[in-house]
Each structure stands twice: as structure tokens, then as C-alpha cells.
KOLGU-4560 file (N, C-alpha, C; in nm, 3 decimals, padded with zeros to 5 digits):
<recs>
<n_xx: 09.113 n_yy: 25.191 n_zz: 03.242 ca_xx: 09.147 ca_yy: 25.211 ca_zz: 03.103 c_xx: 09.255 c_yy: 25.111 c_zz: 03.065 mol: A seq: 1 type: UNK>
<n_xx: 09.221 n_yy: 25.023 n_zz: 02.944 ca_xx: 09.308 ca_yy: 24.940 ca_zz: 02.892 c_xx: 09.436 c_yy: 25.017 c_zz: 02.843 mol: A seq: 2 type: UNK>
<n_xx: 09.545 n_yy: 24.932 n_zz: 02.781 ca_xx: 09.700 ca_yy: 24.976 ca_zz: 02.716 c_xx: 09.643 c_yy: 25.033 c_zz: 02.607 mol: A seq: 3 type: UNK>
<n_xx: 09.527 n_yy: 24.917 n_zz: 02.512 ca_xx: 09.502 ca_yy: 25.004 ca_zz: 02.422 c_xx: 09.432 c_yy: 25.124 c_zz: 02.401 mol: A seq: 4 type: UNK>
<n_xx: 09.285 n_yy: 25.125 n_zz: 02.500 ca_xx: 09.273 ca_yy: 25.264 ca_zz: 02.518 c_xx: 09.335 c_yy: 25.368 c_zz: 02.515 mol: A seq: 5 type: UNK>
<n_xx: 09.457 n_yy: 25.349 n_zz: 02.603 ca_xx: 09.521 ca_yy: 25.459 ca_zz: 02.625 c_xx: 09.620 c_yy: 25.487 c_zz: 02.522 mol: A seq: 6 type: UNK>
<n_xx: 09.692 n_yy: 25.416 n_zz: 02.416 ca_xx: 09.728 ca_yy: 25.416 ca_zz: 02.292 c_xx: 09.645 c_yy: 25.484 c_zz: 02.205 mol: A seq: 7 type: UNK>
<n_xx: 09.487 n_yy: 25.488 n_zz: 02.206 ca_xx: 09.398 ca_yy: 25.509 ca_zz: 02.109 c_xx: 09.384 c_yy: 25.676 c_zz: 02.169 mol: A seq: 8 type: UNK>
<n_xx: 09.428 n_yy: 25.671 n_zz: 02.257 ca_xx: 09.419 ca_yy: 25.846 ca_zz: 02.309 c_xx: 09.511 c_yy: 25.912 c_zz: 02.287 mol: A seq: 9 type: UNK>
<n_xx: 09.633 n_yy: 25.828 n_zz: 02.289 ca_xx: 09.777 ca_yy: 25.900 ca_zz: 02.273 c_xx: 09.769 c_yy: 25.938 c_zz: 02.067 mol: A seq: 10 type: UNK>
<n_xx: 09.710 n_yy: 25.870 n_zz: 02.025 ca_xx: 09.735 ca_yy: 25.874 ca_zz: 01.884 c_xx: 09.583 c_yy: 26.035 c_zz: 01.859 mol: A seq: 11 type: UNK>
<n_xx: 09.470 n_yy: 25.976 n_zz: 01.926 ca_xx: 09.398 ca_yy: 26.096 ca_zz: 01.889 c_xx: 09.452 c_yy: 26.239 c_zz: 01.899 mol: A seq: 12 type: UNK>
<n_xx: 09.500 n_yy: 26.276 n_zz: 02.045 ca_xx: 09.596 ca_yy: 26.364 ca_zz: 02.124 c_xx: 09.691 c_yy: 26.404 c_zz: 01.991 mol: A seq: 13 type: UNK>
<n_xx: 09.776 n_yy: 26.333 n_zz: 01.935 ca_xx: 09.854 ca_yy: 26.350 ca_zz: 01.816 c_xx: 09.786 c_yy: 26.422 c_zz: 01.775 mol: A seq: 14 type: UNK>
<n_xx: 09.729 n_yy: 26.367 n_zz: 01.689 ca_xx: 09.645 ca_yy: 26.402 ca_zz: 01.547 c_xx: 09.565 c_yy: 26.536 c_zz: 01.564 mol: A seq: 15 type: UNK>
<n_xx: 09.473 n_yy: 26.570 n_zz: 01.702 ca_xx: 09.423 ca_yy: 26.674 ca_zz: 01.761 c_xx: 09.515 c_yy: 26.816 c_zz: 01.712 mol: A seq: 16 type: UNK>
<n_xx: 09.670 n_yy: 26.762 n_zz: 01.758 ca_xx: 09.810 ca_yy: 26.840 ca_zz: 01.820 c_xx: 09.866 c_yy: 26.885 c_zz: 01.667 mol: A seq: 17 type: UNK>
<n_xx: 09.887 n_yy: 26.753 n_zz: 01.609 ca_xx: 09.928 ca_yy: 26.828 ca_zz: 01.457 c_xx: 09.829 c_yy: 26.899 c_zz: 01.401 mol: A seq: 18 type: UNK>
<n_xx: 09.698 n_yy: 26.912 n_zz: 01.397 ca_xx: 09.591 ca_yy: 26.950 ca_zz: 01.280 c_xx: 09.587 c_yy: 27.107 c_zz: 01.325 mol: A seq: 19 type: UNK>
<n_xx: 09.600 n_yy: 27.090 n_zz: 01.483 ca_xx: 09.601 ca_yy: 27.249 ca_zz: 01.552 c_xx: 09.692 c_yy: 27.279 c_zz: 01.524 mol: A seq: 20 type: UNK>
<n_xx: 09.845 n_yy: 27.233 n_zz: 01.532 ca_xx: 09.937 ca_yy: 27.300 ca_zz: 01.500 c_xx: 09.981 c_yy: 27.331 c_zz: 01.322 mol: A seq: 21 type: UNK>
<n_xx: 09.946 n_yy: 27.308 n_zz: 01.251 ca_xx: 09.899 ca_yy: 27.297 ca_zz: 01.086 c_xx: 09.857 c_yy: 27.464 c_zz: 01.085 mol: A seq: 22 type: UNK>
<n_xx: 09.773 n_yy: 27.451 n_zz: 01.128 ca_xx: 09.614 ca_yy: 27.561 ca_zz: 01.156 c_xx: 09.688 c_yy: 27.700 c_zz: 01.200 mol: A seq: 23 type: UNK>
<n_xx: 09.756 n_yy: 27.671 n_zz: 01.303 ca_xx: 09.809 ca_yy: 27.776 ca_zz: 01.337 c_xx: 09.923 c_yy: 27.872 c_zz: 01.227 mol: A seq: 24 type: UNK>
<n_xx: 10.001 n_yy: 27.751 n_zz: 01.208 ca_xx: 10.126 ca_yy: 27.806 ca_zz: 01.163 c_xx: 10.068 c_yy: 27.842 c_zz: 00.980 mol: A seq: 25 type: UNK>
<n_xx: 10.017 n_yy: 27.789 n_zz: 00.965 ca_xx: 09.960 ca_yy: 27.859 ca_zz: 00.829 c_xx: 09.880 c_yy: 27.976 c_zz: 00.832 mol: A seq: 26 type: UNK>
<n_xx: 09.787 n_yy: 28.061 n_zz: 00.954 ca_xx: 09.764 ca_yy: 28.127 ca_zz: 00.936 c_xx: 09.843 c_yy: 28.227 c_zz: 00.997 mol: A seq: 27 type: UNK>
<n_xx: 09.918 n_yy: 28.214 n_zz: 01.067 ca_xx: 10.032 ca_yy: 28.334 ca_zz: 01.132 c_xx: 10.126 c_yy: 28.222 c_zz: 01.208 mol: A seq: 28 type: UNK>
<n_xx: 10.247 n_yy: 28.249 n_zz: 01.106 ca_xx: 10.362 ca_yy: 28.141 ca_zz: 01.157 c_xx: 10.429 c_yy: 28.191 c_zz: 01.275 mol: A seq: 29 type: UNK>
<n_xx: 10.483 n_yy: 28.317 n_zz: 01.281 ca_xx: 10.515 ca_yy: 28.360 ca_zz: 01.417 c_xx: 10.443 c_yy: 28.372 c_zz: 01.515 mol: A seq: 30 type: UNK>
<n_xx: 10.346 n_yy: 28.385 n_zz: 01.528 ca_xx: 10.241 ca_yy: 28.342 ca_zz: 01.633 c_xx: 10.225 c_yy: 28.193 c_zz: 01.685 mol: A seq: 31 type: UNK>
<n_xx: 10.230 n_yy: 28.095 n_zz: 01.581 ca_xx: 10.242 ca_yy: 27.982 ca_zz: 01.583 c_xx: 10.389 c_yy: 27.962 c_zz: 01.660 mol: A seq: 32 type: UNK>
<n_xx: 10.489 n_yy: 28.015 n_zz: 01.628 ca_xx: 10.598 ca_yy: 27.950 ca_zz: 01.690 c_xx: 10.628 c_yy: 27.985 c_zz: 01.823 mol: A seq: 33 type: UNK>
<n_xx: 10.591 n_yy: 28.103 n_zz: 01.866 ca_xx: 10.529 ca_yy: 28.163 ca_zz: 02.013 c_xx: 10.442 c_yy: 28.086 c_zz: 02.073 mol: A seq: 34 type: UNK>
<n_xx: 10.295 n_yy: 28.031 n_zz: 02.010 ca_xx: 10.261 ca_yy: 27.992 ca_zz: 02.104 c_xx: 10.282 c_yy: 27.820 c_zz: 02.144 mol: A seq: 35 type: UNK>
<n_xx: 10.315 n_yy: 27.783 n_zz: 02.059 ca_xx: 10.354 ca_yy: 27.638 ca_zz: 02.026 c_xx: 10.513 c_yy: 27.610 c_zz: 02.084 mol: A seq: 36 type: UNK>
<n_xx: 10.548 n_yy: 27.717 n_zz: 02.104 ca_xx: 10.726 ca_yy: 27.689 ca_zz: 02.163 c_xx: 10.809 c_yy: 27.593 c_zz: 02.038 mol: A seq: 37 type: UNK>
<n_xx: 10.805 n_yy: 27.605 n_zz: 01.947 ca_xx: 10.859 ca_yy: 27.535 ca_zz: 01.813 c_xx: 10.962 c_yy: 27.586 c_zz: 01.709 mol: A seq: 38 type: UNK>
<n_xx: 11.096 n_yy: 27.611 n_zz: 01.699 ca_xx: 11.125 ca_yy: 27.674 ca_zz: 01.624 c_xx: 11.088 c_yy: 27.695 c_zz: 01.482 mol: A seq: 39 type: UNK>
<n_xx: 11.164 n_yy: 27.772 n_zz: 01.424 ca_xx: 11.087 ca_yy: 27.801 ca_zz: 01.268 c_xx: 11.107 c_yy: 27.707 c_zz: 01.149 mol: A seq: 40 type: UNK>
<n_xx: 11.248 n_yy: 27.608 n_zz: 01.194 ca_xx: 11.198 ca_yy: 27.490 ca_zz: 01.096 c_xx: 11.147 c_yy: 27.402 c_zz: 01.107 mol: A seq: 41 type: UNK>
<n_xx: 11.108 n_yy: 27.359 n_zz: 01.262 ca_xx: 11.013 ca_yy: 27.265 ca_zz: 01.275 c_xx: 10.843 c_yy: 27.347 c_zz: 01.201 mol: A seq: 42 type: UNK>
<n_xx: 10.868 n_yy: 27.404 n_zz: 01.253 ca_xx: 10.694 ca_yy: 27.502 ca_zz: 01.193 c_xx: 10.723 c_yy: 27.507 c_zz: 01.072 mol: A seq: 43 type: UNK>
<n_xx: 10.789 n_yy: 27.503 n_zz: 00.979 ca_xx: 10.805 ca_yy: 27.502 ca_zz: 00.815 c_xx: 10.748 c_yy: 27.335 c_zz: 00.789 mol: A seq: 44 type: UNK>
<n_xx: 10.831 n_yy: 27.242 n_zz: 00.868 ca_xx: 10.840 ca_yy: 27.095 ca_zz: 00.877 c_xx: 10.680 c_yy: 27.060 c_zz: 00.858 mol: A seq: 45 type: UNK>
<n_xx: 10.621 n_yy: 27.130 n_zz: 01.022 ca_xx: 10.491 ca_yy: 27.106 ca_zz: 01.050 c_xx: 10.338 c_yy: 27.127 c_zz: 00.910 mol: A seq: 46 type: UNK>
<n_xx: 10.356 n_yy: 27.237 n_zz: 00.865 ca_xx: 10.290 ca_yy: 27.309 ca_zz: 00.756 c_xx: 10.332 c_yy: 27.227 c_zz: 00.642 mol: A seq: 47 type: UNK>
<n_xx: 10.420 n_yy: 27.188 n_zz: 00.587 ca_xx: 10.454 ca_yy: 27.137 ca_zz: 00.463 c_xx: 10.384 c_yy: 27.020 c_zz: 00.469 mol: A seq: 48 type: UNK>
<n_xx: 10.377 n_yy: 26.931 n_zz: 00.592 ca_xx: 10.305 ca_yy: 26.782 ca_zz: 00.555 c_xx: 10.188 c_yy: 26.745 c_zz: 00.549 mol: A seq: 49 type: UNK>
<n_xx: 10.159 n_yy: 26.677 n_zz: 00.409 ca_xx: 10.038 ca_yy: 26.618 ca_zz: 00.381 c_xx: 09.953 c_yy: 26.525 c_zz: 00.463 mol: A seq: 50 type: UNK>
<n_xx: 09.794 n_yy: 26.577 n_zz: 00.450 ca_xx: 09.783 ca_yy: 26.499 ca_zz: 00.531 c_xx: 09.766 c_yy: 26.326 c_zz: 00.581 mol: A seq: 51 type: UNK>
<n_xx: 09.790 n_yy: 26.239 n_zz: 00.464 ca_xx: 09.858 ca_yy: 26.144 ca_zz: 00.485 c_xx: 10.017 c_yy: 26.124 c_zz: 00.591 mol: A seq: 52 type: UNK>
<n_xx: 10.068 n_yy: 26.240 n_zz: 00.589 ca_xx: 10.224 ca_yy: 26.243 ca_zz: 00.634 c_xx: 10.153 c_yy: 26.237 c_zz: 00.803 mol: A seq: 53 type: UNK>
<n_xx: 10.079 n_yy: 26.338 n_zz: 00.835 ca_xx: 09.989 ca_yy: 26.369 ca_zz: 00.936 c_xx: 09.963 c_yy: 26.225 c_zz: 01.022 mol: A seq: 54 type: UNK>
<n_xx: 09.869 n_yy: 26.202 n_zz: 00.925 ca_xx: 09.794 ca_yy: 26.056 ca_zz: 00.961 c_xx: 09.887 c_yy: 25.928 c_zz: 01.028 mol: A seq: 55 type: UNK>
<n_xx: 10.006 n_yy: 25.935 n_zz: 00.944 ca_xx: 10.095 ca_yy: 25.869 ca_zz: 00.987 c_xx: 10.129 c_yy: 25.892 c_zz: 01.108 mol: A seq: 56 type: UNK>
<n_xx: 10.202 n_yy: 26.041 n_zz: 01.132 ca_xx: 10.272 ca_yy: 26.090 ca_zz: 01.246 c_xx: 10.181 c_yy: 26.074 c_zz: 01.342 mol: A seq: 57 type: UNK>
<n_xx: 10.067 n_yy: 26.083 n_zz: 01.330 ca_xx: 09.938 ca_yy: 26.069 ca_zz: 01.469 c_xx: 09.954 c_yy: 25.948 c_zz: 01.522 mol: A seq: 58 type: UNK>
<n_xx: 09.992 n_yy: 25.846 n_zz: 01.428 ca_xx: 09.917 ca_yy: 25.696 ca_zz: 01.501 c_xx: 10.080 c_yy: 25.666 c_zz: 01.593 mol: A seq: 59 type: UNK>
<n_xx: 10.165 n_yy: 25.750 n_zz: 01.590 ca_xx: 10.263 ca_yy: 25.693 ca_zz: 01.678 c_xx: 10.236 c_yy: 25.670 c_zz: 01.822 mol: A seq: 60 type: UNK>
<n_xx: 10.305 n_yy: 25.618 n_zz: 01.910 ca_xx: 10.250 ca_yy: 25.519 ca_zz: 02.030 c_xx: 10.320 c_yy: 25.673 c_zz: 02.118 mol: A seq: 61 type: UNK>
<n_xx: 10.365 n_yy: 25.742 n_zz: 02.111 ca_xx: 10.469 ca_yy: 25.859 ca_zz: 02.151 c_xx: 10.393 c_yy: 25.934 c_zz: 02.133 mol: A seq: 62 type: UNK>
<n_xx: 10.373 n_yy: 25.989 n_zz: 02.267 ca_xx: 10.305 ca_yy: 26.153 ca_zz: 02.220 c_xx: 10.355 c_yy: 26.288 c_zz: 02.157 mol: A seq: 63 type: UNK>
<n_xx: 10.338 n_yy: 26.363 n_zz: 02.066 ca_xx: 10.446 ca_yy: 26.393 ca_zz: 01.999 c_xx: 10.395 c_yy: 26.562 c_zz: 02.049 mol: A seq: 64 type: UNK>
<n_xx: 10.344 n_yy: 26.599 n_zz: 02.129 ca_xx: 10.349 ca_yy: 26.765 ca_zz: 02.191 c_xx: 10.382 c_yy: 26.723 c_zz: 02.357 mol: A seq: 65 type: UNK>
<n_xx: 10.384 n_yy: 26.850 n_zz: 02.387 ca_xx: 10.469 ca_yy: 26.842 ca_zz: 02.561 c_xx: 10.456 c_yy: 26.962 c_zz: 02.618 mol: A seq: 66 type: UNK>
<n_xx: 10.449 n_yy: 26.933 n_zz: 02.737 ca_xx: 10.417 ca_yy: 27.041 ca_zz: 02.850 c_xx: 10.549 c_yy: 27.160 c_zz: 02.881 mol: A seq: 67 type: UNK>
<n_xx: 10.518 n_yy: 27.284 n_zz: 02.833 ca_xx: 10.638 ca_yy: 27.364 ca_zz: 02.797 c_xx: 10.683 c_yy: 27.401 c_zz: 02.935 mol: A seq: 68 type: UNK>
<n_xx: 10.560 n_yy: 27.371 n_zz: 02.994 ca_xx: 10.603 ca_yy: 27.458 ca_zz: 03.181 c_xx: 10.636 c_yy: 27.343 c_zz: 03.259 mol: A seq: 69 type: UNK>
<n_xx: 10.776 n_yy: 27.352 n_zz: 03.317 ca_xx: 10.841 ca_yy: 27.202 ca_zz: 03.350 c_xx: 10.883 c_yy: 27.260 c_zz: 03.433 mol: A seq: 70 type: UNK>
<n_xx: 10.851 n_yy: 27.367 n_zz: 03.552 ca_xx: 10.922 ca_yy: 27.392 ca_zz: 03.650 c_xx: 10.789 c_yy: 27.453 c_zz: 03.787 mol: A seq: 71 type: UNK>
<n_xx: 10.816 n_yy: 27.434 n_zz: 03.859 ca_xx: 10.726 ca_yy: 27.520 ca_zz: 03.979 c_xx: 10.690 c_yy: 27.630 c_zz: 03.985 mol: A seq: 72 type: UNK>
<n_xx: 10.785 n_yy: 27.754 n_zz: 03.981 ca_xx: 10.754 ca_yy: 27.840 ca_zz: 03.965 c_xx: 10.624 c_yy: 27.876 c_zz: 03.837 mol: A seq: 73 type: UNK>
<n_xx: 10.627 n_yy: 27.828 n_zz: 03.726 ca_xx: 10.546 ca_yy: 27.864 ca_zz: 03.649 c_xx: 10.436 c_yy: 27.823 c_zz: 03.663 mol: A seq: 74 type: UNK>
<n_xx: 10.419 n_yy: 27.687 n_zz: 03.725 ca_xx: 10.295 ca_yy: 27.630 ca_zz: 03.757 c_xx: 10.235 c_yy: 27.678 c_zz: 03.913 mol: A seq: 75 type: UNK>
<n_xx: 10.284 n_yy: 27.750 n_zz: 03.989 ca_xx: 10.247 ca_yy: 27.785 ca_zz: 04.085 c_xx: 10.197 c_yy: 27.943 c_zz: 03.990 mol: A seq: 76 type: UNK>
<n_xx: 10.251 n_yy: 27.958 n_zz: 03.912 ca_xx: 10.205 ca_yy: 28.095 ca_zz: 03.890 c_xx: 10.067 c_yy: 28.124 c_zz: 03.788 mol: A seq: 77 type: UNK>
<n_xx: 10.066 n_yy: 28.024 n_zz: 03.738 ca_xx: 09.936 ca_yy: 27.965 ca_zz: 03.639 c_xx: 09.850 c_yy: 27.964 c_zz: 03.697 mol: A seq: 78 type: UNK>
<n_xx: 09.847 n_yy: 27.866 n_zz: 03.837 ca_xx: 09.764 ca_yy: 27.799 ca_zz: 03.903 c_xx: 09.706 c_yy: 27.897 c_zz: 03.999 mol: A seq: 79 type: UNK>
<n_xx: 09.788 n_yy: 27.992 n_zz: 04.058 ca_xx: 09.769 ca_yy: 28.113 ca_zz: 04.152 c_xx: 09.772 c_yy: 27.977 c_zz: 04.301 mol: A seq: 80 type: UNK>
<n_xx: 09.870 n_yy: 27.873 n_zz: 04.257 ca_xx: 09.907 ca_yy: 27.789 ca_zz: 04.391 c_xx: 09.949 c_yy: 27.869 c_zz: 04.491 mol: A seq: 81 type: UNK>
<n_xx: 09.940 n_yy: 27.850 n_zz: 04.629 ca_xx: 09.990 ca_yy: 27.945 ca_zz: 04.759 c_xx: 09.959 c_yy: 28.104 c_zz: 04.737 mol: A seq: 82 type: UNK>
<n_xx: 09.835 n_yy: 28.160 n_zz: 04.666 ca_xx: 09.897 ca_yy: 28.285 ca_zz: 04.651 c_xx: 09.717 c_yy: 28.322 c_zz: 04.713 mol: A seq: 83 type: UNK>
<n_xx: 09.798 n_yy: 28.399 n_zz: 04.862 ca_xx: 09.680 ca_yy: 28.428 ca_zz: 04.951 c_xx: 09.595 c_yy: 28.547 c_zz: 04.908 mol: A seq: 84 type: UNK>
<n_xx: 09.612 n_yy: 28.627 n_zz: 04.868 ca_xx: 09.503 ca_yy: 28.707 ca_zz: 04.747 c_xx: 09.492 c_yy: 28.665 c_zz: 04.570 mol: A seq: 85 type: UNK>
<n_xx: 09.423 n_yy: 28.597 n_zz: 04.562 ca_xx: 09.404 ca_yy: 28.504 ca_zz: 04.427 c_xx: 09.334 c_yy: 28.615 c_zz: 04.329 mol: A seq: 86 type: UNK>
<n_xx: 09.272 n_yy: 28.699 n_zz: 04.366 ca_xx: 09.215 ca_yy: 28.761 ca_zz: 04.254 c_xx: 09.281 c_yy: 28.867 c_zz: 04.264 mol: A seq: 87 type: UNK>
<n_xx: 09.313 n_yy: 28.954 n_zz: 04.311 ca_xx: 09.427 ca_yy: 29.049 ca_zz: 04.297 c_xx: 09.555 c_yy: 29.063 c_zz: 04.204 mol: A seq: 88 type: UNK>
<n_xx: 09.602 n_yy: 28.913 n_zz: 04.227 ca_xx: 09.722 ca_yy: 28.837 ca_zz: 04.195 c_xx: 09.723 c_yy: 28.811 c_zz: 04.066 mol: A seq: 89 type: UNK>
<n_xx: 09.577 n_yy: 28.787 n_zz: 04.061 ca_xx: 09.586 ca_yy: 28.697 ca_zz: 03.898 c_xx: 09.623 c_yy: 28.734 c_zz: 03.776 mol: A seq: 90 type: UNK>
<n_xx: 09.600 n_yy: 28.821 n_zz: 03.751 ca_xx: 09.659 ca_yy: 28.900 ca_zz: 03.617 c_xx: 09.788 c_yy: 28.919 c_zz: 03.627 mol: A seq: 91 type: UNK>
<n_xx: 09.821 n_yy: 28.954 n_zz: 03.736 ca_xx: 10.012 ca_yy: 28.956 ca_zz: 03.767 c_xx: 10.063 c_yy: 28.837 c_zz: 03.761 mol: A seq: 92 type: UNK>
<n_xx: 10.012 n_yy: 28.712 n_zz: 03.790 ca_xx: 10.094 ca_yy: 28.568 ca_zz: 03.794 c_xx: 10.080 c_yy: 28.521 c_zz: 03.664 mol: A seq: 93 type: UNK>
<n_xx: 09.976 n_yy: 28.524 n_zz: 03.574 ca_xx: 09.931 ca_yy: 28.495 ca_zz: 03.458 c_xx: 10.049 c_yy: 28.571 c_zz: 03.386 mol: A seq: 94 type: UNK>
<n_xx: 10.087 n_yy: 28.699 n_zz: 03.375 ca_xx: 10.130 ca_yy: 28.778 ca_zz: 03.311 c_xx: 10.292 c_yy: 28.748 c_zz: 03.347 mol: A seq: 95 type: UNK>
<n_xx: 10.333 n_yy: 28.733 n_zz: 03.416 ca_xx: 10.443 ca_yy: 28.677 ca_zz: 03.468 c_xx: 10.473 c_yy: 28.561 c_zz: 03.422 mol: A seq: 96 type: UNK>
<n_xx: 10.383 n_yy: 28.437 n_zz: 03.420 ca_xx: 10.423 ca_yy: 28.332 ca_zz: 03.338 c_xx: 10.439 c_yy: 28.310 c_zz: 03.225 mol: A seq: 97 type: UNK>
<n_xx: 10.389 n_yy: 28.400 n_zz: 03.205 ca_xx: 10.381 ca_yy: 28.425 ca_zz: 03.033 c_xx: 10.512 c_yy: 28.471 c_zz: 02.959 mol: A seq: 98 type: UNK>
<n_xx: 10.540 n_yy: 28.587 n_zz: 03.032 ca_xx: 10.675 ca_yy: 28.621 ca_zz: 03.030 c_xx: 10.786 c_yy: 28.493 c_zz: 03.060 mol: A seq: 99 type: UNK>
<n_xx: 10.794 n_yy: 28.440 n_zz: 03.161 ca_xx: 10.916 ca_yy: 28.299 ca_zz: 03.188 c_xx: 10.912 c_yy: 28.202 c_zz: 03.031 mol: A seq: 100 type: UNK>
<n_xx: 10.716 n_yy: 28.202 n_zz: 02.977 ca_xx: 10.754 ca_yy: 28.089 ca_zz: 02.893 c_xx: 10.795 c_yy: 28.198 c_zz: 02.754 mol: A seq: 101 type: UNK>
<n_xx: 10.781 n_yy: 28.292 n_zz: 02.740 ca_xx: 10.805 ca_yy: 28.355 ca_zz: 02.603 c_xx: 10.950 c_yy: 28.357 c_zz: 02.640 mol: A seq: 102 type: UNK>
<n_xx: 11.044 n_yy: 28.369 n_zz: 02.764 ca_xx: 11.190 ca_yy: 28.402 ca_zz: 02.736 c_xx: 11.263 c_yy: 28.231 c_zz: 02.713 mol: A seq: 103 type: UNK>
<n_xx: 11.191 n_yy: 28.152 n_zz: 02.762 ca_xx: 11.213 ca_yy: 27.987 ca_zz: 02.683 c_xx: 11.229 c_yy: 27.961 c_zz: 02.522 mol: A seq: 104 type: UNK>
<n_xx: 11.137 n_yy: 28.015 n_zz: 02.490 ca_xx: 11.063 ca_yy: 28.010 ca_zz: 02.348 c_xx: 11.178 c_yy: 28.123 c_zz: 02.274 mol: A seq: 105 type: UNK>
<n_xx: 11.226 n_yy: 28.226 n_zz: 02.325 ca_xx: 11.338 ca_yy: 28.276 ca_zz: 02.297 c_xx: 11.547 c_yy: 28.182 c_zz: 02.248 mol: A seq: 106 type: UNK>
<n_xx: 11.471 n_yy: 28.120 n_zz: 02.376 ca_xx: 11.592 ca_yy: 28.057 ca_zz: 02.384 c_xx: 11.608 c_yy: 27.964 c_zz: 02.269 mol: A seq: 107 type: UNK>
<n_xx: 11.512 n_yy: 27.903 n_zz: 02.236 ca_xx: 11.505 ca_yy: 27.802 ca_zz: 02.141 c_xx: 11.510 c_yy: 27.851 c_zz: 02.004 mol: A seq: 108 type: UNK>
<n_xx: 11.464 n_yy: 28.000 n_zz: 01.997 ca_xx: 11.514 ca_yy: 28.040 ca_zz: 01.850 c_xx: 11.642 c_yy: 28.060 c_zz: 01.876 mol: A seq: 109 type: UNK>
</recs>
């Protein structure tokens, strides 16, 4: 994959990221800011812009969403990584991570 390819993905990825996140927060903003990890004036920010404003913000070379789970534990717990009964487990690790990222998403309001 060329520089620009991968530019031409980073900008789709955008545009994908804002239109979903648009979508969301207009039809249930607190839901939106839960699941998006975003506080409530960025989600006001997000919803207000036209989509020219959009269009713009997409073609940046910067990817403009991000991976909320930045630690091991959560990704071992997603993944059901090392966990020697996997189906047992799963609803408990799922449910558990969920919890770590909603008390993040706390923090940020």
C-alpha cells in the first residue's frame, strides 16, 4: 500500500467516523457520548456541523477517532486473551470491560 493509499483510507475512516458519529448523537446524545467516549460539548460540536464542515474535517491526513482501550487489561478482557475457559468467561470479561471503559468515559465528563 502506497502513502497515498493509505491517506485515502485515513480520510475515508474520517468521514465513515464523523457521519456515524452525527447519526448517533442526533438520535440519542447520551448514548452517543457513552458510546463514543466524547464529552457533551464535543457531541454538541459534532451534531452542529454541516456537512461541508464534515467534508472538510474528513480529508485531514490525522485520523480524527481513537482506540478508547489503551491498556491490557481491557484488551485481554475483550479478546478472552489467556482465559482457559473462553466460553464460560465470556460474558463476564465482556461485561467487565465494559464497565473499565464506561468508568473512563465517566472520567471525562
Amino acid at each position: 500500500m502506497t502513502s497515498e493509499q493509505l491517506l485515502a483510507e485515513i480520510r475515508e475512516a474520517n468521514l465513515t467516523y464523523l457521519m456515524l458519529a452525527q447519526t448517533l448523537i442526533r438520535q440519542d446524545k447520551a448514548e452517543a457520548v457513552f458510546r463514543l467516549g466524547l464529552n457533551e460539548d464535543a457531541a454538541d460540536i459534532l451534531a452542529s456541523l454541516s456537512a461541508a464542515q464534515v467534508l472538510k474535517l474528513a480529508s485531514r491526513n490525522t485520523l480524527l477517532c481513537s482506540f478508547r482501550v489503551d491498556d491490557e487489561l481491557v484488551w485481554s478482557l475483550l479478546t478472552n486473551h489467556n482465559t482457559p475457559r473462553k466460553s464460560i468467561n465470556e460474558a463476564t470479561n465482556t461485561l467487565h470491560a465494559n464497565i473499565l471503559m464506561a468508568s473512563r468515559v465517566s472520567e471525562v465528563l
